[in-house]
C-alpha positions in Angstrom: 64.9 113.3 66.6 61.8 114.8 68.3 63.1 116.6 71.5 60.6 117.5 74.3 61.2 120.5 76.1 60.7 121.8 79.5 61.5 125.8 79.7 62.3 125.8 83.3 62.6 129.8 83.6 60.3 131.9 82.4 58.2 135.5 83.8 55.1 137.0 83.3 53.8 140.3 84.8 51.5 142.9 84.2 53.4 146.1 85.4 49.8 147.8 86.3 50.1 146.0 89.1 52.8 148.4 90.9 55.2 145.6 92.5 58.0 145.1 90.1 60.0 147.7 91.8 63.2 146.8 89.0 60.7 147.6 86.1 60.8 151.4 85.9 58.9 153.3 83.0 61.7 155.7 83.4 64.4 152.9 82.6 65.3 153.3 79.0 67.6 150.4 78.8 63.8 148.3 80.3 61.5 149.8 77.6 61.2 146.4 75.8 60.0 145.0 79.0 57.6 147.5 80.4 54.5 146.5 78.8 52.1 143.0 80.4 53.7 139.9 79.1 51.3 137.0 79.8 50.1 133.6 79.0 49.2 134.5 75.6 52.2 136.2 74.7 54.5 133.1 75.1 51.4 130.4 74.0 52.9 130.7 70.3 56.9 130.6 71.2 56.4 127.2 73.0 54.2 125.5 70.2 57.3 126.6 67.7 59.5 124.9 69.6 58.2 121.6 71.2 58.0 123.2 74.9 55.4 121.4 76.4 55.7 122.7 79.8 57.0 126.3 81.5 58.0 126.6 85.2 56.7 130.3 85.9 59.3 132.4 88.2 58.3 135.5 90.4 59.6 138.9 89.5 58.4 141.0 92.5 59.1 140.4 96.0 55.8 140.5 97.2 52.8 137.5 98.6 50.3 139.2 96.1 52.7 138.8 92.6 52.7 134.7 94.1 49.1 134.8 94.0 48.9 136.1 90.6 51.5 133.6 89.3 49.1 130.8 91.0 46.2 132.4 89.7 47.5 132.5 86.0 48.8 128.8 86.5 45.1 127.8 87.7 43.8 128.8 84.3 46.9 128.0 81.8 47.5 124.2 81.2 51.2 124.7 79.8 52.4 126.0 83.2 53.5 123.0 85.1 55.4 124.4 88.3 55.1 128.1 89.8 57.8 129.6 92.3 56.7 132.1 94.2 57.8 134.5 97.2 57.6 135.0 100.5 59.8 136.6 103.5 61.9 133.8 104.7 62.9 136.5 107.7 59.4 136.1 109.1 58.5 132.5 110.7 54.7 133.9 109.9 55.6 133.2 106.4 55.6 129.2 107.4 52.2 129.3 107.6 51.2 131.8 104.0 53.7 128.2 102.5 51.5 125.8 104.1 47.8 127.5 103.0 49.5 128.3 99.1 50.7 124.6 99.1 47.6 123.2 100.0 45.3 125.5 97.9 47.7 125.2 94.9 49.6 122.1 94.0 51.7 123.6 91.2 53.2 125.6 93.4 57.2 124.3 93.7 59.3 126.6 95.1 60.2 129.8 96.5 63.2 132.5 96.0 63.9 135.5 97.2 65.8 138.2 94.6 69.3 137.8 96.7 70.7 139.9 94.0 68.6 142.5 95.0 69.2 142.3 98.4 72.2 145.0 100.0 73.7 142.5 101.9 75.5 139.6 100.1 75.1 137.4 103.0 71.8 137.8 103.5 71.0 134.1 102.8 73.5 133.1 105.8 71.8 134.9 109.0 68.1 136.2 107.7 66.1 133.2 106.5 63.9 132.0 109.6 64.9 128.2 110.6 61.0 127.6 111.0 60.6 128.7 108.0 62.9 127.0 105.4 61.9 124.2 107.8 58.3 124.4 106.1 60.1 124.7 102.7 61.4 121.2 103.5 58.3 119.4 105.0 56.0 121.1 102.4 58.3 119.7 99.2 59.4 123.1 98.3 62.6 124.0 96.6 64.7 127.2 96.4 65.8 129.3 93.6 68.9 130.9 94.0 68.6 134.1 92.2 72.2 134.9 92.7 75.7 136.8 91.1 78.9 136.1 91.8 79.9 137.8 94.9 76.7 135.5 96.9 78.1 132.2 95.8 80.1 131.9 99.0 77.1 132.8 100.8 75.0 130.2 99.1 77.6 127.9 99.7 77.6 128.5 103.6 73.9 127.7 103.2 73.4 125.1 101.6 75.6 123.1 103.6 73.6 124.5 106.4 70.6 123.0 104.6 71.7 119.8 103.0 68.4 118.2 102.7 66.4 121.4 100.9 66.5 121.0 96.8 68.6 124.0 95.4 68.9 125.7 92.0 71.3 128.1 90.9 69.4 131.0 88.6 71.6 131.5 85.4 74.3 130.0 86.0 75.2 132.9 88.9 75.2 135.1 86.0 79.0 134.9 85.1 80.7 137.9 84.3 81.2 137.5 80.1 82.9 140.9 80.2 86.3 140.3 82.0 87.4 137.6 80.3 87.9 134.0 81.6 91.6 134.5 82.8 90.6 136.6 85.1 90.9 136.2 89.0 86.9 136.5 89.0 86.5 134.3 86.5 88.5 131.3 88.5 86.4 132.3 91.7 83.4 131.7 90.1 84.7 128.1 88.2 85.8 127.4 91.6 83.1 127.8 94.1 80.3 126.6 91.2 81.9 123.6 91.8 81.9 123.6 95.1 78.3 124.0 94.8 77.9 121.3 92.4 79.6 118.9 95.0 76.4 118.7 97.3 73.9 116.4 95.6 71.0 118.5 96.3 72.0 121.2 94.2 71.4 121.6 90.5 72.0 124.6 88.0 69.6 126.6 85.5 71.3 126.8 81.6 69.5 130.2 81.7 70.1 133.7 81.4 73.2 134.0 80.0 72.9 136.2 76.6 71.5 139.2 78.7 74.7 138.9 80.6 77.0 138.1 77.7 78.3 140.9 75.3 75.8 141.9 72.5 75.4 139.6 69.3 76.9 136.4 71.6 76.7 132.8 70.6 77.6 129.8 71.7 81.1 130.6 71.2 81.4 133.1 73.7 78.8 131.0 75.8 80.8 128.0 75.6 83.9 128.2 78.2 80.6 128.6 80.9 78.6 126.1 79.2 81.6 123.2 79.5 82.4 124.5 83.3 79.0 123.3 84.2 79.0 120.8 82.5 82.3 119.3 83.9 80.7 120.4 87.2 76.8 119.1 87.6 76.3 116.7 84.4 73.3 116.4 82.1 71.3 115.1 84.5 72.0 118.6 87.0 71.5 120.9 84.5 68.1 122.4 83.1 67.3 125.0 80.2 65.8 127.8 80.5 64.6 130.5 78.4 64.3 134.0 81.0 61.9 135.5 78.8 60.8 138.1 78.6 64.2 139.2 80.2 65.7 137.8 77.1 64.3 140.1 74.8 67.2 142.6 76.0 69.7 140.8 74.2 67.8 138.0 71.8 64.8 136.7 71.4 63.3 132.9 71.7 64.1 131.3 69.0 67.9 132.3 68.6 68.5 131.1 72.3 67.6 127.8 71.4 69.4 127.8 68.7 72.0 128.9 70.6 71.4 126.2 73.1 71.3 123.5 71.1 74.2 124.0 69.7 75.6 123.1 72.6 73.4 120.8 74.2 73.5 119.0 70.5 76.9 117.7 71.2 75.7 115.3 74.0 74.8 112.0 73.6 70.2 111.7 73.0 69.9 110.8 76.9 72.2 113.5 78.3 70.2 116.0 75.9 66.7 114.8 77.0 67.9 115.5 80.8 68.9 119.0 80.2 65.8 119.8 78.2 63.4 118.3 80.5 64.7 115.7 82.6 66.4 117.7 84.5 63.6 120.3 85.3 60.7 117.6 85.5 62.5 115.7 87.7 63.3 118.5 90.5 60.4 120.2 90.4 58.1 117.4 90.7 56.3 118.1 87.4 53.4 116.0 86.4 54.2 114.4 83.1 52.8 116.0 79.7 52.9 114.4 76.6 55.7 115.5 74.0 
């Protein structure tokens, strides 16, 4: 069977640029990463494997990375949805949505690096109503780039915000390491489905070798795989690659191998939704053909 593929998480940057304030040259444990990764770089990975379409993520909280993103999306045809940044403190930043949105259709969403962020309940009392109000009107959705210890915050707002489209980043990033008896390890099963009981939220099958322990597969993958699963269905869950993240633990080609391993127990529909159907259909992607 020919599978079509939507990778619905992947980066580029080009660190000359100065705003990727995570991406040290002085990092040892980044090295692999601190070099421009661009179009080009990922043009023969997605040929390999069938991926007809990318949705391009920022890495830097900053306006200018967003017009990069948008400018690299103008001039590469694989890149079907872009989502950017802006301050969703500032009720200025309504208006930078409105010009980027109708300058550049491609754009889809917005996130801002919660993880990154001191406060773990930042996404309860700092986003400006007016704001995520534009996100709404202007079609936008929100990335969750989140961990564990924000889920109940993301909770508190999404049910503050019902009617704004949601994605959870990797999964929330589980923590492989202690073990899924653990008292963490229930919190997070728990309020991932509490997230997965509002409609308007869906979950990104991303991310997860970087956090699992070295040399994982889809064994150790698989107790988080089924929990979504159980929780948001096929047709709530998209795939998603993270490179270049990935590189830190794998590379392209065993993370869908990985993946399918997993994703090729379902049924042919329930697979076509989590490797595009999913990710065209909530991002609004313009079809391509396989």
């Amino acid at each position: 069977m020919t599978i079509r593929r939507i990778d619905a998480h992947q980066h580029f940057w080009r660190p000359a640029r100065g705003d990727y304030g995570w991406l040290r040259a002085d990092a040892a444990d980044l090295a692999p990463l601190y070099r421009d990764f661009m179009p080009a770089d990922l043009q023969g990975l997605l040929q390999a494997h069938g991926i007809t379409q990318t949705v391009l993520v920022q890495a830097a909280p900053t306006e200018a990375e967003t017009d990069f993103m948008l400018s690299l999306a103008a001039s590469t045809a694989f890149i079907g949805g872009v989502v950017g940044w802006v301050d969703l403190s500032r009720a200025e930043s309504a208006s930078t949505l409105a010009r980027w949105v109708g300058q550049h259709p491609r754009l889809k969403g917005v996130r801002p690096m919660l993880q990154d962020i001191p406060s773990p309940d930042w996404i309860v009392h700092a986003p400006h109503a007016d704001t995520v109000r534009a996100m709404q009107r202007l079609g936008l959705r929100f990335d969750a780039l989140v961990k564990p210890q924000h889920l109940g915050a993301l909770l508190q707002f999404v049910e503050s915000w019902p009617e704004l489209p949601v994605v959870i980043d990797h999964a929330a990033k589980p923590r492989f390491d202690s073990g899924w008896d653990t008292e963490g390890a229930g919190l997070w099963r728990r309020q991932m489905a509490e997230l997965a009981a509002f409609p308007q939220v869906v979950c990104k099958f991303s991310g997860l070798l970087t956090e699992a322990p070295a040399s994982a597969g889809a064994a150790e993958l698989r107790p988080a795989w089924n929990h979504l699963l159980y929780c948001f269905g096929p047709g709530r869950l998209m795939w998603g690659s993270d490179w270049p993240v990935l590189n830190l633990a794998s590379d392209y080609a065993t993370w869908i191998g990985v993946a399918d391993s997993l994703i090729g127990e379902l049924a042919p529909d329930e697979q076509a939704q989590v490797w595009h159907g999913t990710a065209a259909r909530f991002y609004g992607l313009d079809a391509m053909p396989a």
